[in-house]
C-alpha positions as CSV (number, residue, x, y, z in Angstrom):
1,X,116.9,-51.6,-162.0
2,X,117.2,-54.7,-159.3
3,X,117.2,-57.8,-160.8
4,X,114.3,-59.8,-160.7
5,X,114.4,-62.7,-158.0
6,X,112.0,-65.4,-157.3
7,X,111.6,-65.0,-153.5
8,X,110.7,-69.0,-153.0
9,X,113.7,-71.2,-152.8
10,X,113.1,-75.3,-153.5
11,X,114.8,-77.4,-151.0
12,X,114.7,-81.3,-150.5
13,X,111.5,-82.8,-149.2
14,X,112.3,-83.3,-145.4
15,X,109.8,-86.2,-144.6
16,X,109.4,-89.4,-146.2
17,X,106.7,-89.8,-148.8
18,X,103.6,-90.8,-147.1
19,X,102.9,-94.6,-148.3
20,X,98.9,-95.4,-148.8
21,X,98.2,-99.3,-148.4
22,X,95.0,-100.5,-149.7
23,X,92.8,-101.7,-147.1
24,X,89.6,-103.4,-146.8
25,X,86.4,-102.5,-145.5
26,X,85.5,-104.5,-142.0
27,X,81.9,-105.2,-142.5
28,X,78.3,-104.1,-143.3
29,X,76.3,-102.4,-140.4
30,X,72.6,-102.0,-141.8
31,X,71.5,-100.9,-145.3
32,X,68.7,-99.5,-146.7
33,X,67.2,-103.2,-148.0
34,X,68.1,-105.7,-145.6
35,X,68.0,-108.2,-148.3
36,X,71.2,-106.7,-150.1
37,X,73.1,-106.8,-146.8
38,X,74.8,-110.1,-148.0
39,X,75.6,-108.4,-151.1
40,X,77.2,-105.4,-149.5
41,X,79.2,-107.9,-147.6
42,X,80.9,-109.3,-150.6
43,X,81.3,-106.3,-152.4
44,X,83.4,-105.2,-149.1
45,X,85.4,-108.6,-149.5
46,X,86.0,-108.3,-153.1
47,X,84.2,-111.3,-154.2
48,X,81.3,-110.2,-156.2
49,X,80.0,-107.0,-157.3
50,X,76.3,-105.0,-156.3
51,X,73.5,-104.4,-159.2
52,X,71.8,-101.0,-157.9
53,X,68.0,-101.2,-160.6
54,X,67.2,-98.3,-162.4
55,X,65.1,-95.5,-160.5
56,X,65.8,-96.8,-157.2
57,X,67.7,-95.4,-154.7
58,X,69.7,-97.3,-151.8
59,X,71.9,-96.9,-149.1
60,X,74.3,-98.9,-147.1
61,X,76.5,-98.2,-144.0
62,X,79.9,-99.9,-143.5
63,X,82.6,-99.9,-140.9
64,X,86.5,-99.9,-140.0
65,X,87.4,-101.3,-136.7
66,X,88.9,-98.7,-136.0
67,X,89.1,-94.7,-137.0
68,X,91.1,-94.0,-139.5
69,X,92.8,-91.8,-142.5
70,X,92.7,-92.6,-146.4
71,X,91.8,-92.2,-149.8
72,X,88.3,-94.0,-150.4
73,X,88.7,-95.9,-154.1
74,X,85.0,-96.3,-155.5
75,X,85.4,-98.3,-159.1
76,X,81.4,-98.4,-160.9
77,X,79.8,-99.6,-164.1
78,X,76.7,-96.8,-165.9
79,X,75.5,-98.1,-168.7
80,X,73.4,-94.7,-168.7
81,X,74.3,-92.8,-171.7
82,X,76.5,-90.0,-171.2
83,X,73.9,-87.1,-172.0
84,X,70.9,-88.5,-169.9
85,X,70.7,-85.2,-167.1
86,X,69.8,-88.3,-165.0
87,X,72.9,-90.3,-164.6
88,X,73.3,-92.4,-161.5
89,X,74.9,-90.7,-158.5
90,X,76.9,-91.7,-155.7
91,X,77.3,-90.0,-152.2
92,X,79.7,-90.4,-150.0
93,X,79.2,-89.8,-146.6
94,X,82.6,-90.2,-143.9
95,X,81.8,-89.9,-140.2
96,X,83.3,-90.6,-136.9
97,X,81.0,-92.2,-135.2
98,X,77.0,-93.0,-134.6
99,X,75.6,-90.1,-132.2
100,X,72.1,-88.6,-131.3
101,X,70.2,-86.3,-133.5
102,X,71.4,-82.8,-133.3
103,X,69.3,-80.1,-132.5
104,X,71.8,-77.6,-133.4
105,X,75.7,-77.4,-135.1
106,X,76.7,-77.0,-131.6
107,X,74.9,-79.3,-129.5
108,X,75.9,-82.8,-130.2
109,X,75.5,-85.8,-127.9
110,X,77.9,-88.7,-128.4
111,X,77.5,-91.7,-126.1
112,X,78.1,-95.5,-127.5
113,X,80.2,-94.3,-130.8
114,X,78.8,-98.1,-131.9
115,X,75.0,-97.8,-131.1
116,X,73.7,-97.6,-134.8
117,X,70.2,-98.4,-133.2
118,X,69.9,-95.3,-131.6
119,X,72.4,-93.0,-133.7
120,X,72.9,-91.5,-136.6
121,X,75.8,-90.6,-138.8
122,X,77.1,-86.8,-140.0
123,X,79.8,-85.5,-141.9
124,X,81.3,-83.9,-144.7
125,X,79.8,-85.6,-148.3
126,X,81.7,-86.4,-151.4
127,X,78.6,-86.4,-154.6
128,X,80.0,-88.3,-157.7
129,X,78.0,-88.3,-160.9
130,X,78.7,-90.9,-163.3
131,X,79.5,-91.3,-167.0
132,X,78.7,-94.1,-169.2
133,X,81.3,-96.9,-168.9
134,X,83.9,-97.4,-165.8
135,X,84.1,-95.0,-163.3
136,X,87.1,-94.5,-160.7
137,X,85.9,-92.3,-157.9
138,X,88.9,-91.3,-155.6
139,X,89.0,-87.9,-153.1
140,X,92.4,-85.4,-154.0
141,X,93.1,-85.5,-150.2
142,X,92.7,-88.0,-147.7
143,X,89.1,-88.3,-145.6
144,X,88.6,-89.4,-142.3
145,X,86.6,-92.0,-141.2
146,X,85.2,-95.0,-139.0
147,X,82.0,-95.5,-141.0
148,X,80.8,-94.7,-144.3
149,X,77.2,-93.9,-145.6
150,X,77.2,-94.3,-149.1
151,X,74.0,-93.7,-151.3
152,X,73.5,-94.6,-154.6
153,X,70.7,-93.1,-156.7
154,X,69.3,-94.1,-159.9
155,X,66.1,-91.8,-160.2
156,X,65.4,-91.5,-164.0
157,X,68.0,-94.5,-165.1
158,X,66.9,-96.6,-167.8
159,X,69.7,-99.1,-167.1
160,X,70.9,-100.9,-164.0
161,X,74.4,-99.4,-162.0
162,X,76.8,-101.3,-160.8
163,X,79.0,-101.1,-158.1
164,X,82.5,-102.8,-159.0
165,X,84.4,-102.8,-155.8
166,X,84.5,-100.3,-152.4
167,X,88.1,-100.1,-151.0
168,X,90.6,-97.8,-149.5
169,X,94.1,-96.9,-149.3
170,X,95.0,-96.2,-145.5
171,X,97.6,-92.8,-145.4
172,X,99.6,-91.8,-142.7
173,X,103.2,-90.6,-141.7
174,X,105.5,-93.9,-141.8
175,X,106.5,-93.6,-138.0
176,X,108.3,-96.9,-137.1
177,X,107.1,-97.1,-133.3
178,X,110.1,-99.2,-131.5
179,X,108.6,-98.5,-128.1
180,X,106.3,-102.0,-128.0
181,X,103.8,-103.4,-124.6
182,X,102.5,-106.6,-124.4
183,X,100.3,-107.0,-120.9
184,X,97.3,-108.4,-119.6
185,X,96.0,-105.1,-117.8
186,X,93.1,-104.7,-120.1
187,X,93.0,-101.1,-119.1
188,X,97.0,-100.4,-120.0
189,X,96.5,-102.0,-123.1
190,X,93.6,-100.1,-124.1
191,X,95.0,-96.6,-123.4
192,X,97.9,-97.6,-125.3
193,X,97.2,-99.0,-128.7
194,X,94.2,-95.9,-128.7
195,X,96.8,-93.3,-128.2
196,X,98.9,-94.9,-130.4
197,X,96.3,-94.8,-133.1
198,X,94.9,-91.4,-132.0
199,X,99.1,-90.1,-132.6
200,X,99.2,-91.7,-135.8
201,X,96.2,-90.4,-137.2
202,X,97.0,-87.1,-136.3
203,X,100.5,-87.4,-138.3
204,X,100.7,-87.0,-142.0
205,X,102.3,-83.6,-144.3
206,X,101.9,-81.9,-140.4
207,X,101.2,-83.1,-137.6
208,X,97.5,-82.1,-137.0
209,X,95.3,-81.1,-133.9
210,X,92.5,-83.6,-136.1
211,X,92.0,-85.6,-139.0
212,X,88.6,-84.8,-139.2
213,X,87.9,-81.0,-139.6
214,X,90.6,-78.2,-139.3
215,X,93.8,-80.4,-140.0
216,X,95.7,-77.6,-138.6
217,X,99.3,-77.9,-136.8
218,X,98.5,-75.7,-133.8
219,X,101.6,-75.0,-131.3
220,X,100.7,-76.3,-128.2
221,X,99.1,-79.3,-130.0
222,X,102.0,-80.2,-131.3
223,X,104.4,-79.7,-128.8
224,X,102.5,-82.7,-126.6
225,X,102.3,-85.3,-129.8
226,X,106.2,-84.3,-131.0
227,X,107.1,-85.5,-127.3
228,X,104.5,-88.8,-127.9
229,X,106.3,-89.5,-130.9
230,X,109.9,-89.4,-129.5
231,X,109.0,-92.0,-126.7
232,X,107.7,-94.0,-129.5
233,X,110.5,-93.6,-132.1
234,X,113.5,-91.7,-132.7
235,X,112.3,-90.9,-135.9
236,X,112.5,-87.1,-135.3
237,X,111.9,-86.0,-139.2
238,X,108.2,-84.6,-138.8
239,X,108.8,-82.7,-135.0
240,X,111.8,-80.7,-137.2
241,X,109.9,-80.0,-140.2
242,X,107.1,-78.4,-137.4
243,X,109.4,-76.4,-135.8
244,X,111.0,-75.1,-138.6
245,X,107.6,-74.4,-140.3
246,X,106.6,-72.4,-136.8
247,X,110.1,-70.9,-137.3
248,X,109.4,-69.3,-140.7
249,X,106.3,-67.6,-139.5
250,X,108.0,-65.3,-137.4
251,X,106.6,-61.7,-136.7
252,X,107.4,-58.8,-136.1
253,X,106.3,-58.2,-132.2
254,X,108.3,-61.6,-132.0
255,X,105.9,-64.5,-131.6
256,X,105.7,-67.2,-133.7
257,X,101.9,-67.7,-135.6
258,X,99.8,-69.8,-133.7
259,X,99.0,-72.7,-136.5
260,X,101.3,-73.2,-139.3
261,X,101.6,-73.7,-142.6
262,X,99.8,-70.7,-142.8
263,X,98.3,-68.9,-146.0
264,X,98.6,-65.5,-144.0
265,X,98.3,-63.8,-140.6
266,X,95.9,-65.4,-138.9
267,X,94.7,-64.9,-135.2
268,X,97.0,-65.0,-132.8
269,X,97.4,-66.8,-129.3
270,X,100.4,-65.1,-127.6
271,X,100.7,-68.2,-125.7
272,X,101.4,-71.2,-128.4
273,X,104.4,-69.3,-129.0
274,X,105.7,-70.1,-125.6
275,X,104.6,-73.9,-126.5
276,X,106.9,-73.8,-129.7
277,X,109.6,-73.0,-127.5
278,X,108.9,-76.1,-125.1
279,X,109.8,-78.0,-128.4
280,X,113.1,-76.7,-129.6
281,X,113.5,-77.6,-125.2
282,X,112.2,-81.2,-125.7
283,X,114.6,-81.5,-128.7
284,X,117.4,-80.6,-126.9
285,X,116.5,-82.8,-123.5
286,X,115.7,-85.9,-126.1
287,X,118.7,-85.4,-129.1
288,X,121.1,-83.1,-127.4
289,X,120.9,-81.4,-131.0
290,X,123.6,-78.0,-130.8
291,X,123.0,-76.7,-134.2
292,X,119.4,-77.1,-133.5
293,X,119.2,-75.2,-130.5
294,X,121.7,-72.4,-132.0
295,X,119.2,-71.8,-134.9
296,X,116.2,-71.4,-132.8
297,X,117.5,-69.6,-129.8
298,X,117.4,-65.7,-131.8
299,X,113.4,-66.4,-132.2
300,X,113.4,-67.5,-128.3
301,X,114.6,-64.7,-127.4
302,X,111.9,-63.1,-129.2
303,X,109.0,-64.7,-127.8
304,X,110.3,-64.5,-124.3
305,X,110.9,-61.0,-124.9
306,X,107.6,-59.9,-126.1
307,X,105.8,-61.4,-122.6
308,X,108.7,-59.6,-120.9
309,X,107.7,-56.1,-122.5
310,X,104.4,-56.6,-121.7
311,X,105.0,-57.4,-117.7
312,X,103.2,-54.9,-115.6
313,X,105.5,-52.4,-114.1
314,X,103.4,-52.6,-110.9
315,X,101.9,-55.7,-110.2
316,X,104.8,-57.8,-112.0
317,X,102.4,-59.9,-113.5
318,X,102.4,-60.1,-117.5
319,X,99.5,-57.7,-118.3
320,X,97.3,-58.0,-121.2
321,X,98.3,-58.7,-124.8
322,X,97.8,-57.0,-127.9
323,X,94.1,-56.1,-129.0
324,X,94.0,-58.5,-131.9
325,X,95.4,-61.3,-130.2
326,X,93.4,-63.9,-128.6
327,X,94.7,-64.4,-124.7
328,X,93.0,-68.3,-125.1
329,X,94.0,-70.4,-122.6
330,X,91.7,-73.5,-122.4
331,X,88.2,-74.1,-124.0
332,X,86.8,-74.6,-120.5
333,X,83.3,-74.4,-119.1
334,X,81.9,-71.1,-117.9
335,X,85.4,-69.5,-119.7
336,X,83.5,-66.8,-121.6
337,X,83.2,-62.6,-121.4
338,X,80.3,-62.2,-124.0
339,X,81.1,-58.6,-123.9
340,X,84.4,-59.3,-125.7
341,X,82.5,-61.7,-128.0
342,X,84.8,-64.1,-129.9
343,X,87.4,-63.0,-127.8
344,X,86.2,-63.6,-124.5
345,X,86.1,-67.6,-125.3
346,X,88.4,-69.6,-123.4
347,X,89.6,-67.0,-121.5
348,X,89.5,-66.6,-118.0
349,X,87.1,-63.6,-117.0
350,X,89.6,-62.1,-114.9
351,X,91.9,-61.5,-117.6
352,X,89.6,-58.3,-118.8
353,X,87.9,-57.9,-114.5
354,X,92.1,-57.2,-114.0
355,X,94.0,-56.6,-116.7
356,X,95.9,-60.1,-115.9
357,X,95.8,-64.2,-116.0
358,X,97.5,-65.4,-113.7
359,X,97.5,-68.6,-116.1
360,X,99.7,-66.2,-118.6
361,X,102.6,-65.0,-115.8
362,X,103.1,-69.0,-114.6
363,X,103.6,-69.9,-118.0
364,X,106.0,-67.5,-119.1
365,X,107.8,-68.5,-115.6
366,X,107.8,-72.3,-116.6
367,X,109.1,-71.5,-120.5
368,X,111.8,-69.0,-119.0
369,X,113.1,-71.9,-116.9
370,X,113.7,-74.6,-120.0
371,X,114.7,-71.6,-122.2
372,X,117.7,-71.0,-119.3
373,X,118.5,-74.7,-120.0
374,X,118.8,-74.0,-123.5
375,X,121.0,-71.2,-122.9
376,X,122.9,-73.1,-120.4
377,X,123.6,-76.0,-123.5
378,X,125.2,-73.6,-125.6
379,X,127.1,-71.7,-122.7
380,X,125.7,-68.8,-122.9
381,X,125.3,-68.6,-119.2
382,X,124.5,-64.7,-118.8
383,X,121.4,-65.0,-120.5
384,X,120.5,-68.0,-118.5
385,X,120.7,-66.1,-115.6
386,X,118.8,-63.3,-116.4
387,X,116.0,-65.8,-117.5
388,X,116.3,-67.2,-114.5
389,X,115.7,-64.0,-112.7
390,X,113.1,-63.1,-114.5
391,X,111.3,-66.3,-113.5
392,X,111.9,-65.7,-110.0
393,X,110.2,-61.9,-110.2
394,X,107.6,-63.5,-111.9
395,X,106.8,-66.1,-109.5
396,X,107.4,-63.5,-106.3
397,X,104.6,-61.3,-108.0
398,X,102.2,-64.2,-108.6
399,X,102.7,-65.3,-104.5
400,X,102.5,-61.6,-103.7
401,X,99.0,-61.0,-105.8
402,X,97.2,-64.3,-106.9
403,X,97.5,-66.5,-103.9
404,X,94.3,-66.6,-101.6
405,X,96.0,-67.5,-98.0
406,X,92.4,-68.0,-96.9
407,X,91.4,-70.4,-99.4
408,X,95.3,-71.8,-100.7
409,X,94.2,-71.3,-104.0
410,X,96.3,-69.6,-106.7
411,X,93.4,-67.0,-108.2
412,X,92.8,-66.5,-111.8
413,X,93.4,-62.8,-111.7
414,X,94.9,-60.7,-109.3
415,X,92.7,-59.9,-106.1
416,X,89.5,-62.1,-108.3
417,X,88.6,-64.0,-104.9
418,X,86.4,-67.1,-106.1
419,X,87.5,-67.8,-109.4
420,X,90.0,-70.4,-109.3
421,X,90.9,-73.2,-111.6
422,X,93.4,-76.5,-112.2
423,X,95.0,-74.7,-114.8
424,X,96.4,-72.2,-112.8
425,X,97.2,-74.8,-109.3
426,X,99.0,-76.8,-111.8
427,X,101.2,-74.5,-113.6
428,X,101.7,-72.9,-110.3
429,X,103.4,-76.2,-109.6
430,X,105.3,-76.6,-112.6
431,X,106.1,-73.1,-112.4
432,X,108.2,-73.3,-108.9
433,X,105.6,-71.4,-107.0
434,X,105.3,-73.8,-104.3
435,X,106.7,-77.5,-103.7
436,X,107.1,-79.9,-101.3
437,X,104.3,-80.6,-98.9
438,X,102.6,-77.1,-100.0
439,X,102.5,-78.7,-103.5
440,X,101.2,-81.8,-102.4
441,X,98.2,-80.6,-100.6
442,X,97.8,-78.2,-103.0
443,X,96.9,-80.6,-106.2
444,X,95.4,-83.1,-103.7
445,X,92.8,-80.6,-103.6
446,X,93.0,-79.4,-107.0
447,X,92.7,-82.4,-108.4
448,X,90.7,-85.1,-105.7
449,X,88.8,-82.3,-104.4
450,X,87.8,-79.8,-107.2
451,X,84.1,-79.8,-107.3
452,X,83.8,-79.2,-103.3
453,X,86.5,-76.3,-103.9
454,X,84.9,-75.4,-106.7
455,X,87.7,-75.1,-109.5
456,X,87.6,-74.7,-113.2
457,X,88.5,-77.8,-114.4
458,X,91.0,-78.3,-117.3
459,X,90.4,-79.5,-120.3
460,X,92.1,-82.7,-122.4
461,X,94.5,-80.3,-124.1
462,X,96.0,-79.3,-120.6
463,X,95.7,-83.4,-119.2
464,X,99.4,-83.5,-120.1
465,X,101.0,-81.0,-117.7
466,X,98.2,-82.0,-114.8
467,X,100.2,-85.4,-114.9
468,X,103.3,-83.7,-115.2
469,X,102.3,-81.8,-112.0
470,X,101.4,-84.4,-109.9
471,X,104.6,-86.4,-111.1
472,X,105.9,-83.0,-109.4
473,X,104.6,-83.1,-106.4
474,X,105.2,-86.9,-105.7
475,X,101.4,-87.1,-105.4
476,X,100.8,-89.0,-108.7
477,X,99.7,-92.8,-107.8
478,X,97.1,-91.0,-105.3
479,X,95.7,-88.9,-108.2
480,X,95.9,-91.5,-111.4
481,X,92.2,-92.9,-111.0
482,X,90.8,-89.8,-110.6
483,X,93.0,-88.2,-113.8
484,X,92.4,-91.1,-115.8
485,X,88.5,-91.9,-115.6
486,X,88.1,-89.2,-118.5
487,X,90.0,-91.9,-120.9
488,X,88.1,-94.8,-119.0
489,X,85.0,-93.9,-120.2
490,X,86.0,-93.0,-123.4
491,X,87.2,-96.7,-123.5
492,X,83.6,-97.4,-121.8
493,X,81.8,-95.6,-125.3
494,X,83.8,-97.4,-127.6
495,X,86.1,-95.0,-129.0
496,X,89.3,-96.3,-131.4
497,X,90.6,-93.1,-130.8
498,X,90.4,-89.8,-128.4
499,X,88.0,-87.0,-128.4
500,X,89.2,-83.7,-128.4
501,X,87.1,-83.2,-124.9
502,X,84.3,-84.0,-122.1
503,X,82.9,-80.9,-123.0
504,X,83.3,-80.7,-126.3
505,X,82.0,-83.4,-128.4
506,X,82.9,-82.1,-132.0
507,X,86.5,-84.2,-132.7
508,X,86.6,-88.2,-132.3
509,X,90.5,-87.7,-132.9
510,X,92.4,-85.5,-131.2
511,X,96.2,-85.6,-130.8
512,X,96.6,-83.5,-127.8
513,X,94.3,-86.7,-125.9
514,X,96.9,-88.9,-126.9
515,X,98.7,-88.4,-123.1
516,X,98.3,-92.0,-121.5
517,X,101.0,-93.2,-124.1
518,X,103.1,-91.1,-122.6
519,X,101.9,-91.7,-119.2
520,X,102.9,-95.2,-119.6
521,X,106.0,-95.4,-121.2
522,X,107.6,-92.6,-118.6
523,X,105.7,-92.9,-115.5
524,X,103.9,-96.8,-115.4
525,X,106.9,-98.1,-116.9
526,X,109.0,-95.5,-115.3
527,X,111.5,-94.6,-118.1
528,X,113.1,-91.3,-118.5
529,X,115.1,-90.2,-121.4
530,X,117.3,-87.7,-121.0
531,X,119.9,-87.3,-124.1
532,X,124.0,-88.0,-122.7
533,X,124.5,-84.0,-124.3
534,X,122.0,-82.8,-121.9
535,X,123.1,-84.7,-119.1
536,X,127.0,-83.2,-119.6
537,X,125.6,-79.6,-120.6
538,X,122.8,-79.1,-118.6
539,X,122.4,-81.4,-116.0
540,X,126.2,-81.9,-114.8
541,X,126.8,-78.3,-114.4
542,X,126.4,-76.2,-111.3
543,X,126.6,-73.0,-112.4
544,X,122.9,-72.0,-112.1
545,X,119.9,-72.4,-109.5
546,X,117.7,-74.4,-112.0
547,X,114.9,-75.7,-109.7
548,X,114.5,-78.9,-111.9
549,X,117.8,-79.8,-112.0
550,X,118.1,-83.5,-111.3
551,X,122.0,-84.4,-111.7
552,X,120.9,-87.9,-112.3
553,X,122.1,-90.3,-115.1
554,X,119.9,-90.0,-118.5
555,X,118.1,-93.2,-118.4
556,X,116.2,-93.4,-114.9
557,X,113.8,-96.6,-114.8
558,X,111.2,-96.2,-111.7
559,X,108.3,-98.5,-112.7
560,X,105.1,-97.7,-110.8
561,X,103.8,-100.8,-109.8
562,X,101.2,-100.2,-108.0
563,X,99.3,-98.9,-111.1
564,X,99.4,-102.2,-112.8
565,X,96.8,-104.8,-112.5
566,X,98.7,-107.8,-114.2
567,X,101.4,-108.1,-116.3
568,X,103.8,-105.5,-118.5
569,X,106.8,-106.6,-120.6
570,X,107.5,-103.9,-122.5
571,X,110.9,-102.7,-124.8
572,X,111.6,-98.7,-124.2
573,X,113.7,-96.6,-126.2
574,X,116.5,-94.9,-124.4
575,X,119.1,-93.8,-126.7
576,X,120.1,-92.4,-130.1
577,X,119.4,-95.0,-131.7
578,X,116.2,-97.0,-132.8
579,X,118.0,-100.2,-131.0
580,X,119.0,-98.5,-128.0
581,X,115.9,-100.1,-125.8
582,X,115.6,-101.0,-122.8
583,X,113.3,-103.9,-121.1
584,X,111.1,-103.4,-118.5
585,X,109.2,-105.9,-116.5
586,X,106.3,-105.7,-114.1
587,X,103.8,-107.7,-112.6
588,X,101.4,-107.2,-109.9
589,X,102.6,-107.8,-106.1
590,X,105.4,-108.3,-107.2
591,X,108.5,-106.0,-105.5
């Protein structure tokens, strides 16, 4: 007989505890009887207490300034006794925001997130029925919220309820952001301290696509807020914890699971897993980590190697994926095969017209590129240059079958004249496909130009590599207004926070929005941080034809000034260390 052994080990909690501050309520926005409003107002201050009557019912709506995450404390008084079937309840309703009656679960209409007048609150509801004495109402896990609709009912009471005191205790990851602005451009300022508190409220056990509904810690999520973090702080504890908890989900066929923690198998975008391995890359680039890199670099290999087996022997091109696999690649509109039903969402038709996305091949190039670097940190130079050559067959088959020389569009598909998107223009970018001039005209058009060309446009959760594209191409002060206006307006509607999408009006929080932070810290402000490891392992050496290879030192500071309408003084981390800052200057017209 084999022994018995517990398969679960216990190791030491990697993350610090997650601290919840009690927090007030900011004010009262309309209740049920007008004449209590002054009473609601200092219950939320904690100077007097609200008397509900018996066999009443009344509401009241109050506010945060800004969205946030935390454990709602209720503390109440029923003097009902404890077998009347009629005991007072209490309902609490969390929402995001004040939107328009929907007419169905999907079609929502979110304008002013403020305009009470015209709005309406939904979300999830918390019913608590009372006992005789004092009551202590608190949720088991944290809810989300910028306003709260909270009901109390008294139908069949023979004795008044009382409402004791209405506070919360705010929860999030301790991040200690070092990276600090202070500027008059009302604009900068806004995009920053909403990304800011967009990142933070996506950061607690996980980091979390949104507060609000899933809470799940998707792959390429994550990969854009673990790099928002590290500009901010060189608090790394939470980014390792997700890409050790992506780690452990390994398959068989290679990839990683596309959200984890994970109960079980769950559906799988091929894709993400090339996203996981941008983060072990990002590490590397930001903490020059070996031992981290060594770890991971086995389960590279296996994601790169499953897109490699599934590269079409005659086009070149990375073919479709495995039947029970979902080849998502952006939740854009007009994305959708309803023959294919769930499946054909977010994908672009020509993936099943062809049997290929170009999308897939240019992001398999990219990944193969940084996983060459990582290969090139630990010496292991062979296998960076057969990633390397991989990438270049990749990107000779994409020129060969997905560019339109009539139109200078990269196609969705092979030979799918007429559908063309950003998604693929920019990765094609990013990818190596084309540069220079031919890169610059390209995503001048892409970008300044789509509707009269007619591209699919890309989604929030793809903002961050459009910007990364452009900063590419040298073409990125001539496409900032037009890549920023998305945010503008969300600034215009009163959001504290971003929204998961234009199209999509579900999320009021969505870390993968959270871009402009880094937009400012590395391109406004111009501050580059590339760890002194990578500089010596990567960087310095000339043993390979990496096409991104700078050979410059690891802290480049190339403010764009032109973007600024004021003045920034801002404190940048650079090094190791949370004290390792750098200060930056800029003011208008001023050289």
């Amino acid at each position: 007989m084999s022994p018995m052994v517990d398969p679960w080990r216990l190791f030491p909690r990697s993350i610090p505890v997650l601290p919840e501050n009690t927090t007030r309520f900011d004010g009262v926005v309309r209740c049920s009887n007008p004449a209590l409003a002054e009473e609601w107002r200092l219950l939320l201050s904690g100077n007097a207490a609200v008397s509900v009557p018996a066999n009443s019912s009344h509401w009241v709506e109050i506010e945060t300034s800004e969205l946030t995450t935390g454990f709602i404390d209720l503390l109440m008084t029923s003097n009902e006794l404890d077998n009347n079937t009629s005991a007072p309840r209490v309902e609490i309703l969390c929402s995001e925001c004040y939107e328009a009656p929907m007419e169905s679960v999907t079609s929502r209409v979110k304008n002013d997130r403020t305009d009470y007048n015209n709005g309406i609150l939904y979300g999830m509801k918390d019913t608590y029925a009372s006992h005789k004495g004092s009551n202590h109402y608190s949720p088991f896990w944290f809810r989300t919220f910028r306003y709260i609709r909270l009901t109390v009912t008294t139908t069949g009471s023979s004795a008044p309820f009382r409402i004791d005191s209405l506070t919360f205790r705010s929860t999030h990851y301790p991040l200690e952001i070092r990276t600090k602005i202070q500027t008059s451009d009302t604009l900068i300022r806004k995009l920053w301290d909403i990304s800011v508190n967009t990142l933070r409220n996506c950061m607690h056990e996980t980091y979390e696509d949104c507060p609000f509904y899933e809470q799940n810690q998707f792959a390429m999520d994550t990969r854009s807020m673990i790099l928002f973090t590290y500009l901010l702080s060189r608090d790394d504890c939470l980014a390792r914890k997700a890409m050790q908890e992506f780690y452990a989900t390994r398959r068989e066929d290679g990839l990683i699971e596309t959200h984890a923690p994970c109960p079980g198998r769950a559906t799988n975008i091929p894709t993400f897993s090339l996203f996981w391995v941008l983060m072990v890359w990002d590490h590397m680039v930001h903490f020059g980590d070996e031992a981290l890199v060594r770890s991971y670099l086995g389960a590279v290999d296996g994601v790169l190697n499953y897109f490699h087996q599934r590269v079409n022997t005659v086009t070149g091109l990375v073919g479709q994926f495995d039947q029970d696999t979902w080849a998502f690649v952006d939740w854009a509109d007009g994305w959708a095969t309803p023959s294919k039903g769930f499946w054909g969402l977010a994908v672009p038709p020509a993936y099943y017209k062809t049997g290929s996305a170009t999308y897939h091949s240019l992001v398999y190039a990219y990944v193969l590129s940084k996983a060459s670097e990582l290969c090139c940190f630990l010496g292991r130079y062979d296998t960076a240059e057969e990633y390397i050559r991989r990438r270049d067959e990749l990107i000779e088959a994409v020129r060969k079958h997905c560019f339109d020389r009539e139109t200078g569009f990269f196609l969705d598909g092979p030979g799918t004249n007429g559908e063309v998107s950003q998604h693929c223009q920019v990765f094609a970018v990013l990818a190596g496909c084309v540069s220079g001039e031919d890169a610059k005209l390209l995503l001048r058009r892409t970008i300044l130009q789509r509707e009269q060309y007619g591209l699919v446009k890309a989604s929030f959760a793809l903002g961050f590599y459009m910007f990364r594209a452009v900063s590419l191409a040298d073409v990125y002060e001539e496409c900032w207004s037009t890549l920023i206006q998305p945010w503008e307006r969300m600034i215009a509607d009163n959001l504290t926070t971003w929204a998961e999408g234009e199209s999509m009006m579900r999320s009021d929080c969505h870390g993968w929005s959270a871009t402009p932070v880094w937009e400012i810290g590395t391109e406004i402000l111009g501050v580059k941080l590339r760890s002194q490891k990578y500089i010596d392992h990567v960087l310095g050496k000339g043993t390979l034809d990496i096409k991104d290879k700078k050979g410059q030192s690891d802290t480049q500071i190339v403010p764009r000034k032109s973007l600024v309408r004021g003045h920034i003084s801002a404190d940048v981390l650079v090094g190791d260390g949370q004290d390792d800052l750098v200060h930056v200057e800029i003011s208008e017209g001023l050289e």
